[in-house]
N, C-alpha and C positions, 0 to 999 in steps of 0.2 A: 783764482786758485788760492788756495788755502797751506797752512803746513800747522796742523795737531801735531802738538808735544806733549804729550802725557806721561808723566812719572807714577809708575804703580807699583804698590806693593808687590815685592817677589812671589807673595804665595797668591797673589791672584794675576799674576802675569800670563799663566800657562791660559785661563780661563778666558782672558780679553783678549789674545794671539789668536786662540782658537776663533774665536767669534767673528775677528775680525777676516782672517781667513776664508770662513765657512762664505763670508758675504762678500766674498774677493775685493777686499781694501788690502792694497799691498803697504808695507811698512818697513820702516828698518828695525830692531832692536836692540838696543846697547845695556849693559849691565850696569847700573851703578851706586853710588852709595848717597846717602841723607846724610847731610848735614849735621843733626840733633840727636836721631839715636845711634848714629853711626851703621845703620842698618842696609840690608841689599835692599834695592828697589830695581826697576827696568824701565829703561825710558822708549818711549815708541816715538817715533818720528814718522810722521802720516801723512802724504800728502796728498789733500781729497780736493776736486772742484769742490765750491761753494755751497752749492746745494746736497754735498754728499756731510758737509760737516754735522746736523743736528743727528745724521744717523751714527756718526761715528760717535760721538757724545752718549748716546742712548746707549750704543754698545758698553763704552768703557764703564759707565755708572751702573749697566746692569749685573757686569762682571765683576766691579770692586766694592769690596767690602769692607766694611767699619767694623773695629774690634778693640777691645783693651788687653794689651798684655803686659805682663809684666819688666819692670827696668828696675837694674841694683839703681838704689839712691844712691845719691853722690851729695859731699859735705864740702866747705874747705879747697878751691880750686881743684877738682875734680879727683881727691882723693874719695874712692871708697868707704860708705859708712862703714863703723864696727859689724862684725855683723851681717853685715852685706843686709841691712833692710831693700824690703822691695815696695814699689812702688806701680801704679797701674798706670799705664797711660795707651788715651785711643792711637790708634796707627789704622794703615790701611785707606782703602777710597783712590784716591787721586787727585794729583794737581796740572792741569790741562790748563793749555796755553794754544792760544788760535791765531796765528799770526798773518797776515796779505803775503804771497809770495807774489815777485814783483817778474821772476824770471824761472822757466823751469827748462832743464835740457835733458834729456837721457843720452848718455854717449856712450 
């Protein structure tokens, strides 16, 4: 047995829930935030036998998507340029973690 962590972008959360649903992988979801842009993201916690993980994999990569949006630059320890210049950067996709679960119980 397995345990998928995958942290996904908010606006493609609804899209990999569904999917995963539709193919009865059950999951938990938690809300949370990134580190860097300070952004929502949602973390799924999956836990599939072994042979179910390439499909779970399939799933979340076909639902997340890669995009550049826009971030105020920041100058000077996290002051605000003048300004508010903006800046682009990708977000989006996913960072999926496969982990050996060693013990599984339902109670």
């Amino acid at each position: 047995m397995k345990m998928v962590t995958a942290i996904v972008n908010k606006k493609d959360a609804g899209e990999v829930c569904d999917a995963l649903a539709e193919e009865k992988i059950t999951f938990t979801k938690m809300a949370t935030t990134g580190g860097f842009l300070k952004a929502g993201n949602v973390t799924l916690l999956i836990g599939v036998e072994d042979e179910q993980v390439e499909k779970v994999l399939e799933l979340i990569r076909k639902h997340c998507a890669r995009r550049m949006e826009p971030m105020p630059a920041v100058v000077n320890a996290g002051v605000p340029a003048f300004g508010y210049y903006k800046t682009e950067v990708l977000v989006g996709g996913a960072t999926v973690f496969v982990s050996p679960v060693e013990r599984f119980e339902k109670m």
